[in-house]
Structures are given as C-alpha cells and as structure tokens.
Biopython code that builds the backbone (N, CA, C, O; Angstrom):
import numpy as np
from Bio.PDB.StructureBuilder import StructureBuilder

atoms = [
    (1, "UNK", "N", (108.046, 115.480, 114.870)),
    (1, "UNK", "CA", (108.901, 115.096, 115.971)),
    (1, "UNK", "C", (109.845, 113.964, 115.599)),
    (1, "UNK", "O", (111.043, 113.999, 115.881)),
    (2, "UNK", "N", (109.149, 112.761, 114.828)),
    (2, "UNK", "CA", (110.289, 111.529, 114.795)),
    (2, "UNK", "C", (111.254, 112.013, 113.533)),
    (2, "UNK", "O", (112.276, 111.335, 113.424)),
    (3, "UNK", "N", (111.075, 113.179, 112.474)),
    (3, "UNK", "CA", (111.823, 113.598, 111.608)),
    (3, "UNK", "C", (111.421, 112.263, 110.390)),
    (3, "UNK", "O", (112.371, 112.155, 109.615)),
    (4, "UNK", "N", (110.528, 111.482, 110.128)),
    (4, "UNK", "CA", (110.054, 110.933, 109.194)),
    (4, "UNK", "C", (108.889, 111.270, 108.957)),
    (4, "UNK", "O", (108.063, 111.340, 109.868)),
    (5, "UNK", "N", (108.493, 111.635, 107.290)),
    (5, "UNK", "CA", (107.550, 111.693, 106.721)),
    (5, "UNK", "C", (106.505, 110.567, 106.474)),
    (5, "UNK", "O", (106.878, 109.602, 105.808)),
    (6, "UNK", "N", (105.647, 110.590, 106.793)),
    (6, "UNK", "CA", (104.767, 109.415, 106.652)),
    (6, "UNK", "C", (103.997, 109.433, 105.535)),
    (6, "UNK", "O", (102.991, 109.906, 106.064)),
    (7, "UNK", "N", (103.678, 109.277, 104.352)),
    (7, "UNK", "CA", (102.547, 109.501, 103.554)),
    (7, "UNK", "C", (101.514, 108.537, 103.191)),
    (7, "UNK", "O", (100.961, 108.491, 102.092)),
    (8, "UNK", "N", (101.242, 107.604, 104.395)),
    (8, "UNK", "CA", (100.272, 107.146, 104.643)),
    (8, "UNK", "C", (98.934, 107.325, 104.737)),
    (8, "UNK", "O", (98.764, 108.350, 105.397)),
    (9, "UNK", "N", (97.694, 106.762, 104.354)),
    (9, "UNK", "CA", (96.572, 107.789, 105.092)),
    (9, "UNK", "C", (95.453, 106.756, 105.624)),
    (9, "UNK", "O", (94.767, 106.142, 104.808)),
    (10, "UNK", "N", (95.286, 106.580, 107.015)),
    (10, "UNK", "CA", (94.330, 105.182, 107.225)),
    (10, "UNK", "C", (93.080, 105.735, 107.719)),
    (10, "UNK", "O", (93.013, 106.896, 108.122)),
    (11, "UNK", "N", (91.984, 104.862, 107.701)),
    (11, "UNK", "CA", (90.742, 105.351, 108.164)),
    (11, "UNK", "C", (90.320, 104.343, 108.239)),
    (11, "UNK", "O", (90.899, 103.372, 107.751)),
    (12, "UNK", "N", (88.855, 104.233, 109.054)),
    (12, "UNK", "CA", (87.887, 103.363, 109.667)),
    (12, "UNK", "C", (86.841, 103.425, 109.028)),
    (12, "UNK", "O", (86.653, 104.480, 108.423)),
    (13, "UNK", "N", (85.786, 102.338, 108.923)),
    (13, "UNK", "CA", (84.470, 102.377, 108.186)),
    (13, "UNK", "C", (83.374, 101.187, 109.202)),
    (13, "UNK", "O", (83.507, 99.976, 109.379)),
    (14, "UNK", "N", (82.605, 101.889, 109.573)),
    (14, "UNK", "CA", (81.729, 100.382, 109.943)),
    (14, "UNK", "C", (81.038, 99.827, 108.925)),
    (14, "UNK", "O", (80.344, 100.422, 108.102)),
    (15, "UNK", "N", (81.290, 98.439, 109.022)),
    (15, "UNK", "CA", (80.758, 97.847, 107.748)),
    (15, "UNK", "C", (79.539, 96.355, 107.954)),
    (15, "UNK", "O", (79.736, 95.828, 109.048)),
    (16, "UNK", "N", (78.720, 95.848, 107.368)),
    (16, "UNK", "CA", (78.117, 95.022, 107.565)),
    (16, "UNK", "C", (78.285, 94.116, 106.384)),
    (16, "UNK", "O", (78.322, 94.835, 105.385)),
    (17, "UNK", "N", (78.415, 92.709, 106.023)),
    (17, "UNK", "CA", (78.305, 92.190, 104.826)),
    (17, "UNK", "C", (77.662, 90.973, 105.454)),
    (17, "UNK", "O", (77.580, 90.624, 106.632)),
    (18, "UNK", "N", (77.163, 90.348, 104.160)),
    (18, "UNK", "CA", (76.174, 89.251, 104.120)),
    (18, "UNK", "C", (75.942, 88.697, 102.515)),
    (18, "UNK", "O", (75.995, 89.292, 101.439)),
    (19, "UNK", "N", (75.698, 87.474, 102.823)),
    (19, "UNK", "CA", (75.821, 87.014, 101.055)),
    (19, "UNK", "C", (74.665, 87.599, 100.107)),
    (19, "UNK", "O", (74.681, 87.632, 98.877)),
    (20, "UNK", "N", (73.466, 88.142, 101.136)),
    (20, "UNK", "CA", (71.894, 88.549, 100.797)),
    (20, "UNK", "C", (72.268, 90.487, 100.609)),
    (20, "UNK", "O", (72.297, 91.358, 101.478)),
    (21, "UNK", "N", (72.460, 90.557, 99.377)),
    (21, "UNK", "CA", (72.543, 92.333, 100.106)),
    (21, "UNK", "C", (71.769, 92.989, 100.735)),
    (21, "UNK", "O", (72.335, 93.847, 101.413)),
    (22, "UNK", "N", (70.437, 92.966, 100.838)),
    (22, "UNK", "CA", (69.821, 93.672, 101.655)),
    (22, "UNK", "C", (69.904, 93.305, 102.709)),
    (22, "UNK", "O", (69.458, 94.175, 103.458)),
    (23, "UNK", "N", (70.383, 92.110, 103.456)),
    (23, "UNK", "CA", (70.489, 91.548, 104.350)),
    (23, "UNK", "C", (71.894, 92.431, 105.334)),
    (23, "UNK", "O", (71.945, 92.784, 106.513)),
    (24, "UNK", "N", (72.987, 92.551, 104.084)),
    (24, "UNK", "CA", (74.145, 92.713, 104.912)),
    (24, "UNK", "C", (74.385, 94.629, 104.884)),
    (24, "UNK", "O", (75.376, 95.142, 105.404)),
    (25, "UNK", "N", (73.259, 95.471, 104.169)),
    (25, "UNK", "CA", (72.980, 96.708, 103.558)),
    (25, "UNK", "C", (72.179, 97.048, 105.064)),
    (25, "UNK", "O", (72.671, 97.981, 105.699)),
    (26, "UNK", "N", (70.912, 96.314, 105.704)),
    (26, "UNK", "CA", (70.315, 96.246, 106.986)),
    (26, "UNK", "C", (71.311, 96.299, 108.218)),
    (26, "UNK", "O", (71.208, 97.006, 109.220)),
    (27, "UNK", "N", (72.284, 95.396, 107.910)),
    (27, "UNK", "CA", (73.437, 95.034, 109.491)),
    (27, "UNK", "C", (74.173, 96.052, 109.500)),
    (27, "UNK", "O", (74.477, 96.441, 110.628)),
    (28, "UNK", "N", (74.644, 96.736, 108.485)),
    (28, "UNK", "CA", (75.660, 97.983, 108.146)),
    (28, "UNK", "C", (74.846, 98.962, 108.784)),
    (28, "UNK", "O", (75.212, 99.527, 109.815)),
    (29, "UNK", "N", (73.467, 99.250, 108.067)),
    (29, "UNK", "CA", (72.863, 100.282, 108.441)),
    (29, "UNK", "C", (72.227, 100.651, 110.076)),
    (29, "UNK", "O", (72.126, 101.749, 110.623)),
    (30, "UNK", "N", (71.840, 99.208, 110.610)),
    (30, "UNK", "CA", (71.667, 99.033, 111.774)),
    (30, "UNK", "C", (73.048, 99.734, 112.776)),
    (30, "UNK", "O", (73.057, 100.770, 113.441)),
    (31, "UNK", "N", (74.147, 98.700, 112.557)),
    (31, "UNK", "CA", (75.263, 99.034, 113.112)),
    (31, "UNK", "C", (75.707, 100.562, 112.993)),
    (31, "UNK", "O", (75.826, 101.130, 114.079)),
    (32, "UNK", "N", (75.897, 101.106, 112.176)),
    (32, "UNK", "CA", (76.142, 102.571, 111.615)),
    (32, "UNK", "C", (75.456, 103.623, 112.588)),
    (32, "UNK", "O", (75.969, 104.435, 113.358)),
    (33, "UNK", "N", (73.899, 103.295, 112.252)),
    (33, "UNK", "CA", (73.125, 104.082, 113.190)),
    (33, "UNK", "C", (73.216, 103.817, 115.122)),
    (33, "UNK", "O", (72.705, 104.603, 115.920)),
    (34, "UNK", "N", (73.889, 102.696, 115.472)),
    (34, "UNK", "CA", (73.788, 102.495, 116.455)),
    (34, "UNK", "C", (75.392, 103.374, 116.931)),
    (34, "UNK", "O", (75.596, 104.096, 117.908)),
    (35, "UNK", "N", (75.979, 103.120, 116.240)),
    (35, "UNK", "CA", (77.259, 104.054, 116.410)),
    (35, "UNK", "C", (77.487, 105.592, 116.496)),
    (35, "UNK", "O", (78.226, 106.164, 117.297)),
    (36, "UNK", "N", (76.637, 106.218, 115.423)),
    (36, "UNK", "CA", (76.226, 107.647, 115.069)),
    (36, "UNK", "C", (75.027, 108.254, 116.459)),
    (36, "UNK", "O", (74.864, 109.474, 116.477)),
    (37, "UNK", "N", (74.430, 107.609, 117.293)),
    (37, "UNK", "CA", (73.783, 107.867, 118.112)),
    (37, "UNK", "C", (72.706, 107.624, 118.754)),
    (37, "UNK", "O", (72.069, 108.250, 119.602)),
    (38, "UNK", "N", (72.528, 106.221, 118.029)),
    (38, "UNK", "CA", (71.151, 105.288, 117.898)),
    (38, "UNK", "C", (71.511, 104.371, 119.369)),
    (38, "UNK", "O", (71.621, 103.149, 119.275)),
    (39, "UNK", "N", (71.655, 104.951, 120.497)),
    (39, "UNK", "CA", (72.292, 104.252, 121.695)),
    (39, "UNK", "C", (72.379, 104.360, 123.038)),
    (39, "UNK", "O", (73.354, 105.111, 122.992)),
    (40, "UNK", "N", (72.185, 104.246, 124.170)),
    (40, "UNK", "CA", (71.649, 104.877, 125.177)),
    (40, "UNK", "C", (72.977, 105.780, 126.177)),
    (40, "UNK", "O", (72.853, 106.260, 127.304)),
    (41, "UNK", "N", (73.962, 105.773, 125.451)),
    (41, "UNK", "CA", (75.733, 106.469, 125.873)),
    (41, "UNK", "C", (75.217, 107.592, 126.289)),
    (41, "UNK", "O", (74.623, 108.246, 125.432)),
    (42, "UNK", "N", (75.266, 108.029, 127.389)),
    (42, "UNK", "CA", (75.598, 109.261, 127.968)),
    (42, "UNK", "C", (75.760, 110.419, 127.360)),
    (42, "UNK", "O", (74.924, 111.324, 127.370)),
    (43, "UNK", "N", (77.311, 110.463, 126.560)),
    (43, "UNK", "CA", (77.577, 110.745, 125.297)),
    (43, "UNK", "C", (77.050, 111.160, 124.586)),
    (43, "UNK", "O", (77.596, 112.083, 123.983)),
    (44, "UNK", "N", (75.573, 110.740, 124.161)),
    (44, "UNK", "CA", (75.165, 111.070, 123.159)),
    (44, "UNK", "C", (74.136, 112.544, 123.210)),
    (44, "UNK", "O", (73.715, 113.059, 122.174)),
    (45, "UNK", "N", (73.808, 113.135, 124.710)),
    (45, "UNK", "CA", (73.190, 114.033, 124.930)),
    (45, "UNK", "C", (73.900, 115.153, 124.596)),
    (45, "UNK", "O", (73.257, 116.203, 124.595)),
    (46, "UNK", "N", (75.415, 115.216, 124.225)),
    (46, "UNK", "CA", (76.297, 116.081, 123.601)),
    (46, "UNK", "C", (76.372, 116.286, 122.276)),
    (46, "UNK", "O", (76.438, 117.456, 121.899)),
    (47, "UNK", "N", (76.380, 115.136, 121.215)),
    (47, "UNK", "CA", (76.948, 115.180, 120.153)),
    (47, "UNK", "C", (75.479, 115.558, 119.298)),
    (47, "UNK", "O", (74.372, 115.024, 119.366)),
    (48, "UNK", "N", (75.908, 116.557, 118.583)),
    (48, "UNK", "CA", (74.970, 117.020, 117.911)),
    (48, "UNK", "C", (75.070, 116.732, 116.400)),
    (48, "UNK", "O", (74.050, 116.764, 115.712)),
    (49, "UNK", "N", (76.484, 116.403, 115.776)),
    (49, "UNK", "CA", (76.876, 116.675, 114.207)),
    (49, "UNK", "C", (76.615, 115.326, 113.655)),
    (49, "UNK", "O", (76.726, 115.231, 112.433)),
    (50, "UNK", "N", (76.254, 114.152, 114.391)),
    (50, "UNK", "CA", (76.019, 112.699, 113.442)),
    (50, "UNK", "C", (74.201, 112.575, 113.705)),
    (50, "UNK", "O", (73.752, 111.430, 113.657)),
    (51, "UNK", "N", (73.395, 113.504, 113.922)),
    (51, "UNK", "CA", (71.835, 113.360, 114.319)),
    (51, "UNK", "C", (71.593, 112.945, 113.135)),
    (51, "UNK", "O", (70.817, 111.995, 113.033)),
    (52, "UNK", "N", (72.303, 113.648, 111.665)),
    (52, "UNK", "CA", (71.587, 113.881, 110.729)),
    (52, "UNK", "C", (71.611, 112.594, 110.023)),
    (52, "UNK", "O", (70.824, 112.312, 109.119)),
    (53, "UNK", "N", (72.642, 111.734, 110.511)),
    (53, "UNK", "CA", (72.696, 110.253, 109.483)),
    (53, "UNK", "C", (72.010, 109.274, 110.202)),
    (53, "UNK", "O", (72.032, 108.088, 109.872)),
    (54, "UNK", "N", (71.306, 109.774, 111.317)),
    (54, "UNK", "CA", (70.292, 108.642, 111.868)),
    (54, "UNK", "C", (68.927, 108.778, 111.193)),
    (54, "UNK", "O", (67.990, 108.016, 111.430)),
    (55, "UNK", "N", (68.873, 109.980, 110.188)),
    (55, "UNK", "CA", (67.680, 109.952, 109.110)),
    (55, "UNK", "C", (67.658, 109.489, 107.927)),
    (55, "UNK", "O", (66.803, 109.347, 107.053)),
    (56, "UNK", "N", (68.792, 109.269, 108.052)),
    (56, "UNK", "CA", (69.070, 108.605, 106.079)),
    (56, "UNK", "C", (68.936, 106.735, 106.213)),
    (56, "UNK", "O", (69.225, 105.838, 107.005)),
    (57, "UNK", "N", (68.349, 106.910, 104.967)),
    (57, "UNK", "CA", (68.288, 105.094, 104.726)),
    (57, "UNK", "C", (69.534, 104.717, 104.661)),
    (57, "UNK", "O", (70.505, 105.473, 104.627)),
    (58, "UNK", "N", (69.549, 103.413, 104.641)),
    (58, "UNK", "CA", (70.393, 102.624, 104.642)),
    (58, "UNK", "C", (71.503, 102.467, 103.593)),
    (58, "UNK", "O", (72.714, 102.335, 103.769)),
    (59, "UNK", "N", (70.415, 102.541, 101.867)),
    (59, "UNK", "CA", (71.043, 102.775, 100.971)),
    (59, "UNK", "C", (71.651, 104.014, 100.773)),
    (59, "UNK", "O", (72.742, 104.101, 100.210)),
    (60, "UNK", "N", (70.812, 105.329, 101.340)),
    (60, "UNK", "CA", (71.530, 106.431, 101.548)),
    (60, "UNK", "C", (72.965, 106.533, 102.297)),
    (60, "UNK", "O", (73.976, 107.189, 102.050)),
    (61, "UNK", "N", (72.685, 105.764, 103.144)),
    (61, "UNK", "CA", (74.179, 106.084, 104.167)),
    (61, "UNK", "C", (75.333, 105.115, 103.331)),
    (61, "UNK", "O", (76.539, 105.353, 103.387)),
    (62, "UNK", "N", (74.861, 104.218, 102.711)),
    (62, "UNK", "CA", (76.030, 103.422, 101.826)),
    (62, "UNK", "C", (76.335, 104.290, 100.523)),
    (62, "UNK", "O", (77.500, 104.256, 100.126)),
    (63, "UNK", "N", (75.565, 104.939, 99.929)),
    (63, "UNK", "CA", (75.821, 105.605, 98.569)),
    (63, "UNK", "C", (76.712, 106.829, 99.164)),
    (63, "UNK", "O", (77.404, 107.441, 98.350)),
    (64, "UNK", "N", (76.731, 107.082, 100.034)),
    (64, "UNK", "CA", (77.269, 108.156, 100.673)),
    (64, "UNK", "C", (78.768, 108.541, 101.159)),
    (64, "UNK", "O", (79.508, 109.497, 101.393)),
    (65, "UNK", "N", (78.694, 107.087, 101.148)),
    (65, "UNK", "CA", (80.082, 106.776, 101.805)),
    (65, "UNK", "C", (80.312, 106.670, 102.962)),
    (65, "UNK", "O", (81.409, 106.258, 103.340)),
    (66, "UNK", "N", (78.859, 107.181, 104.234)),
    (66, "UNK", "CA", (79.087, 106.757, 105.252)),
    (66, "UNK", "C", (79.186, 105.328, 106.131)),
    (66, "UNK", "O", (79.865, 105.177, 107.147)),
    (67, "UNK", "N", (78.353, 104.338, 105.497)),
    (67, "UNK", "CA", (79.347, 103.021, 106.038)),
    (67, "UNK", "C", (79.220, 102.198, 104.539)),
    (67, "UNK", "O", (78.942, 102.537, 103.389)),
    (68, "UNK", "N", (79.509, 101.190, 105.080)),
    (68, "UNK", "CA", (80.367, 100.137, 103.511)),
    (68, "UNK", "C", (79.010, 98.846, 103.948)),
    (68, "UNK", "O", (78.715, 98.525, 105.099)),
    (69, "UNK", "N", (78.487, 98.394, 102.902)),
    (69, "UNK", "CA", (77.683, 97.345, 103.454)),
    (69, "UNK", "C", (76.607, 97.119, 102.387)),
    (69, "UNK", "O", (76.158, 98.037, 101.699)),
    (70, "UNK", "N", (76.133, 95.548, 102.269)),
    (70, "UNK", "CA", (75.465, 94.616, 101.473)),
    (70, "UNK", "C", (76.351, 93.299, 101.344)),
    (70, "UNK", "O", (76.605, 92.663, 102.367)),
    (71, "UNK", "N", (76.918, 92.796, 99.863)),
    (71, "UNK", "CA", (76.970, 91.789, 99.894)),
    (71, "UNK", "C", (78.648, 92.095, 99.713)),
    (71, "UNK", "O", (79.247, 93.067, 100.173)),
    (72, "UNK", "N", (79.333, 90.761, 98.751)),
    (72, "UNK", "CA", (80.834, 91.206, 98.795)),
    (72, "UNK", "C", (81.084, 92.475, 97.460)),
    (72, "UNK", "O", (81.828, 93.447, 97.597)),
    (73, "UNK", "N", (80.353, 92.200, 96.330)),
    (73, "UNK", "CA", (80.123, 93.357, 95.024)),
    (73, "UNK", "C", (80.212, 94.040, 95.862)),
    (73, "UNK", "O", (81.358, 94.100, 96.308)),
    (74, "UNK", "N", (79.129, 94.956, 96.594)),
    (74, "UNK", "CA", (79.020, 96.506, 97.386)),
    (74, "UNK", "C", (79.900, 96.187, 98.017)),
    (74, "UNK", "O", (80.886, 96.442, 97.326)),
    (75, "UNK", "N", (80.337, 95.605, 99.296)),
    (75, "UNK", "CA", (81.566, 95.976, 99.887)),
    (75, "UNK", "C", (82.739, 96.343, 98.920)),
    (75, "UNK", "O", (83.365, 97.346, 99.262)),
    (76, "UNK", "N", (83.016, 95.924, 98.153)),
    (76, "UNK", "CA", (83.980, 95.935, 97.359)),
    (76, "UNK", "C", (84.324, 97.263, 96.695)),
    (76, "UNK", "O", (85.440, 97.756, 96.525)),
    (77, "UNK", "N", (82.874, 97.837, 96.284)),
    (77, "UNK", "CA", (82.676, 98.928, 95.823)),
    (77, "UNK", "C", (82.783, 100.179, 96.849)),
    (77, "UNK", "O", (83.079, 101.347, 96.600)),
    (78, "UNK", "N", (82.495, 99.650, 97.910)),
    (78, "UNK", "CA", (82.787, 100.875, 99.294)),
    (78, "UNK", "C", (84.134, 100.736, 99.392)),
    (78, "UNK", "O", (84.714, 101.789, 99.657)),
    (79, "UNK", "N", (84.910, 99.647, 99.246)),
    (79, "UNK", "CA", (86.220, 99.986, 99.311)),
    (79, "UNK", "C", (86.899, 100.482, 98.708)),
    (79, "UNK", "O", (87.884, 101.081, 99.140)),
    (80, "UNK", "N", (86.545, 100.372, 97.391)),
    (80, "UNK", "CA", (86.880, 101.209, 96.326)),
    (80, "UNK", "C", (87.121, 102.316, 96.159)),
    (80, "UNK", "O", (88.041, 102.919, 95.607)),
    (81, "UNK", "N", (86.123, 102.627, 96.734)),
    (81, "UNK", "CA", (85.659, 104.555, 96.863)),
    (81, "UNK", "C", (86.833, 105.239, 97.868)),
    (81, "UNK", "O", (87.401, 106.307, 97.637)),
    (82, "UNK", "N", (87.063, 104.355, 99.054)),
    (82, "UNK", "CA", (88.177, 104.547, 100.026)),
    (82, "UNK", "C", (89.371, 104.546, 99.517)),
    (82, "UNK", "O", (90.162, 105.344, 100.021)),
    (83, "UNK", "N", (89.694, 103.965, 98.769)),
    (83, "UNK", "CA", (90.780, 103.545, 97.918)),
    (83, "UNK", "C", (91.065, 104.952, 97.101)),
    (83, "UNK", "O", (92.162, 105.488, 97.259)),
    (84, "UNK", "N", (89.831, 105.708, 96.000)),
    (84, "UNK", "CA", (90.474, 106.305, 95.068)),
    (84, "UNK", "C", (90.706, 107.675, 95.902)),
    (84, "UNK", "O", (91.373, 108.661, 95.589)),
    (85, "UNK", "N", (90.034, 107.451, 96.924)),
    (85, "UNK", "CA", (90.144, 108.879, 97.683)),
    (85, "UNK", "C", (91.697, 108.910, 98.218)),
    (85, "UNK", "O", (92.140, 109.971, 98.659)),
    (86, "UNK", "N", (92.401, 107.902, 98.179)),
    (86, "UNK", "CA", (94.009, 108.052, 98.799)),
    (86, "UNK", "C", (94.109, 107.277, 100.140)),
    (86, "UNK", "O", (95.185, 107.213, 100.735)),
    (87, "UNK", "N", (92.970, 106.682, 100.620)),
    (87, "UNK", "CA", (93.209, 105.540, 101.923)),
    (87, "UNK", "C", (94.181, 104.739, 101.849)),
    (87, "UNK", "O", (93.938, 104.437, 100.681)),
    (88, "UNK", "N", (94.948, 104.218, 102.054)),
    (88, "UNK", "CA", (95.768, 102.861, 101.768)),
    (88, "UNK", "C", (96.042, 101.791, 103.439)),
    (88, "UNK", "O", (96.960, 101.036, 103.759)),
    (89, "UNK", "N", (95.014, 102.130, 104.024)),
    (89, "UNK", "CA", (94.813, 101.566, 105.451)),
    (89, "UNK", "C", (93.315, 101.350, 105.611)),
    (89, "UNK", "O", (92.747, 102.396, 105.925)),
    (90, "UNK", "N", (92.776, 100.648, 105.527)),
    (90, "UNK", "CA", (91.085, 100.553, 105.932)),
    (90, "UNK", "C", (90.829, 99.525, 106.871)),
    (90, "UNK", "O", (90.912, 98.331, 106.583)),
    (91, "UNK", "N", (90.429, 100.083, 108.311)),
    (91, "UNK", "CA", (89.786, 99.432, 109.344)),
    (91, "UNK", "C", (88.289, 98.938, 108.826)),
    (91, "UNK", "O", (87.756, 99.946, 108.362)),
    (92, "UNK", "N", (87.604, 98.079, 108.738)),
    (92, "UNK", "CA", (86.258, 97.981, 108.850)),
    (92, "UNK", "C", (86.252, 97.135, 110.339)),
    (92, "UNK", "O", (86.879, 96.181, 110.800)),
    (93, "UNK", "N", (84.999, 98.195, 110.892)),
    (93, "UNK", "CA", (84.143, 97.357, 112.296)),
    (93, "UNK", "C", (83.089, 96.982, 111.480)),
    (93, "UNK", "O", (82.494, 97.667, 110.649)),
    (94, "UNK", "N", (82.854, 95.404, 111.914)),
    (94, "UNK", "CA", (81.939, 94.635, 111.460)),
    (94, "UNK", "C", (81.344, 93.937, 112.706)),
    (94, "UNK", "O", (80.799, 92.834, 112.690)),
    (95, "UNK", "N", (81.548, 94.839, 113.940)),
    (95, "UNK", "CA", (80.864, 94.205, 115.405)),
    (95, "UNK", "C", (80.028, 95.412, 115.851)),
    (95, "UNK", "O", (79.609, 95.352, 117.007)),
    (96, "UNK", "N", (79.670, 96.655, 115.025)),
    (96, "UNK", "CA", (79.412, 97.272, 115.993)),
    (96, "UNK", "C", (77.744, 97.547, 116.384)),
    (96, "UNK", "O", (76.913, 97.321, 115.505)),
    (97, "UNK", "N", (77.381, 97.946, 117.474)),
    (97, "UNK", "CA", (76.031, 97.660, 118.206)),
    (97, "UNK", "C", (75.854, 96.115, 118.051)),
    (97, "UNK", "O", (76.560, 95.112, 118.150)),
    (98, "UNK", "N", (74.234, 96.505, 117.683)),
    (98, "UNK", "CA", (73.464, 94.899, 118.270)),
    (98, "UNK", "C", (74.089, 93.429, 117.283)),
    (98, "UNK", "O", (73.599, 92.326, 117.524)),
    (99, "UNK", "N", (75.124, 93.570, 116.256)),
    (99, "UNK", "CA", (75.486, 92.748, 115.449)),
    (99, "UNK", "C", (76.417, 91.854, 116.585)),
    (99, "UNK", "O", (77.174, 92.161, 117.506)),
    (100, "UNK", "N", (75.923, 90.574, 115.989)),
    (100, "UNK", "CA", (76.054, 89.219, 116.907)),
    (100, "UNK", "C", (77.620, 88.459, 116.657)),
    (100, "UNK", "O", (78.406, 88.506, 115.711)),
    (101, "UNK", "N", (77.648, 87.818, 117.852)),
    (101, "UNK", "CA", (79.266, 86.760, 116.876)),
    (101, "UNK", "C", (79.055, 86.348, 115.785)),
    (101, "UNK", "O", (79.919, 86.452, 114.915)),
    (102, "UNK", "N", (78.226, 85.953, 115.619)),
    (102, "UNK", "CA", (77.458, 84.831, 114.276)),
    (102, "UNK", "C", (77.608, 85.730, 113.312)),
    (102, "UNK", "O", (78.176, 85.090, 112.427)),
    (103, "UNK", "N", (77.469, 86.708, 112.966)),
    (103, "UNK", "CA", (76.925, 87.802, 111.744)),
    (103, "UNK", "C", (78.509, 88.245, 111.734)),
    (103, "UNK", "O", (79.116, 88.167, 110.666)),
    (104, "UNK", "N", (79.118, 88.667, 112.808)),
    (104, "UNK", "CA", (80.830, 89.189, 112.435)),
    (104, "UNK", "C", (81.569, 88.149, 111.773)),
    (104, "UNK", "O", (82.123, 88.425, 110.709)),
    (105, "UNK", "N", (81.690, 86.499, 112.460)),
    (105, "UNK", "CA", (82.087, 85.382, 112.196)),
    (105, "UNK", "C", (82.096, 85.369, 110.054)),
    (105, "UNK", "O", (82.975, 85.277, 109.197)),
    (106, "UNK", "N", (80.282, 85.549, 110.053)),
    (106, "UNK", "CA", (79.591, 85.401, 108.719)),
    (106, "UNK", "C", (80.367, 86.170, 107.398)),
    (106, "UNK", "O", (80.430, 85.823, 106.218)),
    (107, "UNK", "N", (80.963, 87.433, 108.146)),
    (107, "UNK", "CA", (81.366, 88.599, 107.565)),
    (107, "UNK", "C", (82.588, 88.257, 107.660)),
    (107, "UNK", "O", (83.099, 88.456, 106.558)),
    (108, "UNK", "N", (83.418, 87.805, 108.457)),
    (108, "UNK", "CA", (84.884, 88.087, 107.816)),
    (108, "UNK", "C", (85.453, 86.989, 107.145)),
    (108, "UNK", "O", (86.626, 86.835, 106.805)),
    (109, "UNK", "N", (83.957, 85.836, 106.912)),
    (109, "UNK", "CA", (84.359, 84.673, 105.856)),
    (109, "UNK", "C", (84.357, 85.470, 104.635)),
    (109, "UNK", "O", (85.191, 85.740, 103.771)),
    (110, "UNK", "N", (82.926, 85.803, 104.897)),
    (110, "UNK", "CA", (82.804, 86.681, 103.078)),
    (110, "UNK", "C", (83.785, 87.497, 102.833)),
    (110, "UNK", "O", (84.175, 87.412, 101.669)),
    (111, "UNK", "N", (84.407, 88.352, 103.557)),
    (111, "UNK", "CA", (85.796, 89.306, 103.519)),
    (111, "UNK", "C", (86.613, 88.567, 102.958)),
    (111, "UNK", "O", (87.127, 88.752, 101.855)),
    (112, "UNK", "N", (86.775, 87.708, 103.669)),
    (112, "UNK", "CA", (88.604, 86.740, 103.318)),
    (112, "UNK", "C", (88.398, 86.038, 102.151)),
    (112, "UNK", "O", (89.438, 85.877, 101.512)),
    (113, "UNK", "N", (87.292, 85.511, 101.600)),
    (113, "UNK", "CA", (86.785, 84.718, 100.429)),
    (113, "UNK", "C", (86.971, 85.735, 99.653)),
    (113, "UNK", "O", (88.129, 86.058, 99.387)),
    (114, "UNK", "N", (85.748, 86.547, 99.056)),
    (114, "UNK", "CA", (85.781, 87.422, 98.157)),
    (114, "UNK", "C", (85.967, 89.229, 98.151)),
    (114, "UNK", "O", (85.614, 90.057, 97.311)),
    (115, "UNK", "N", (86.743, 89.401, 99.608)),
    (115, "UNK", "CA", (86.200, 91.140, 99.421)),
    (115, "UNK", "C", (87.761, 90.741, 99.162)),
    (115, "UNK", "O", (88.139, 90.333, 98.063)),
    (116, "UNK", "N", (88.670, 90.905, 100.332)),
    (116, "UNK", "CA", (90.307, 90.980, 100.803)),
    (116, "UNK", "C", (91.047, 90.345, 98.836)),
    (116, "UNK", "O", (91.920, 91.092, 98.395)),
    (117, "UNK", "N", (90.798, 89.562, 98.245)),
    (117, "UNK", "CA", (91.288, 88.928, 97.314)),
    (117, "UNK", "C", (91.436, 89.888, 96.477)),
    (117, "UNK", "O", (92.524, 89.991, 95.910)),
    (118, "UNK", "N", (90.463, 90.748, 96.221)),
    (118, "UNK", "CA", (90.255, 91.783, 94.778)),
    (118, "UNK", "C", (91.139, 93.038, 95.548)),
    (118, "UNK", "O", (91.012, 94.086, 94.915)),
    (119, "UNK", "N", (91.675, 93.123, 96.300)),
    (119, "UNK", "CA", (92.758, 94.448, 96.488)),
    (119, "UNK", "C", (94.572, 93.612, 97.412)),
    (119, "UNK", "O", (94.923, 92.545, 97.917)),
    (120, "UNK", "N", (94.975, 94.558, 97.209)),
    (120, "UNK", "CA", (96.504, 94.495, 97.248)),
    (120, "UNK", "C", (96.923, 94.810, 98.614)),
    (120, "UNK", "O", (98.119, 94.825, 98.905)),
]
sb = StructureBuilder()
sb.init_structure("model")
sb.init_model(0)
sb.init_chain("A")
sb.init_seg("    ")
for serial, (resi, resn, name, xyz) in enumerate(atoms, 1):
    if name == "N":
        sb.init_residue(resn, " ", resi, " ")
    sb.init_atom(name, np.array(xyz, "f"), 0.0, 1.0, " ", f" {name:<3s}", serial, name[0])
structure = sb.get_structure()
C-alpha cells in the first residue's frame, strides 16, 4: 500500500538476565512459561500450540531459542542467534509474569552495561 519496500525484520523474545546464570536462566524460564500458558487468562482454555513448552526445562527452552536468558554471555548468545537468523529489531520483555521491578530494574543494568555494547 505505502509503495515502499521495507526489508526490515523485527521480533520479540522474553528474556530474563541476572549476573548468576542460573539465576537469570530461572527468571527467563519462569517468565516464558508464565506467558506460554502458565497463567490463569481465560485465554488460555483455547490455546493449544504453546502446551508443549510448558514441559521443557529451562535450559531447554533457552537452547531452543524459545526465550533468551541467564547471565550477560547467554543473553548475548540468544541474541546472536536472532541476529544470524536476519532479525535486525529485537524487543526483549524482561517484565513478564511474576518478575518484579527489582529483577527488570537488575536486567536492564546488565543489558546497558554488557549485553547492548557487543552489538550495533
């Protein structure tokens, strides 16, 4: 319709980070699953196609590519992966479900310190 080509490509990731990786690998995975259907939404008595990532570990759902999360190394490395796939827009939610101000606050220090620096 606007007669410009866009060849952009953006996407979203929920993400958890923390200086402890298992720590910030837990908040990702927590959050992730609370998003995918781990939640009392109405909503969710419909959706049938995300059941299956409320069975996978934590490290599973990060090796996977379904959310980004541990310390700033693994984040870095989840972004990565977004990156070679042709993303050049990446949302990360780092609020989502039971994750606190304190823990988002925690996370977008570690972001701006060491994730945001190592890409363009």
């Amino acid at each position: 319709m606007g007669g410009v080509v866009n060849h952009q490509i953006g996407a979203f990731a929920i993400c958890g980070i923390e200086k402890d990786y298992s720590v910030g690998r837990d908040l990702a995975g927590a959050a992730g699953r609370w998003y995918f259907g781990d939640n009392q939404s109405p909503l969710q008595a419909h959706r049938f196609d995300s059941q299956a990532h409320l069975r996978l570990s934590n490290d599973q759902l990060i090796e996977q590519g379904i959310i980004i999360g541990g310390d700033a190394d693994s984040v870095c490395r989840g972004i990565a992966r977004w990156e070679q796939a042709g993303v050049d827009t990446l949302l990360l939610m780092l609020g989502a479900g039971n994750t606190t101000h304190e823990q988002v606050m925690r996370g977008l220090d570690i972001l701006g310190d060491k994730v945001i620096p190592k890409f363009k």
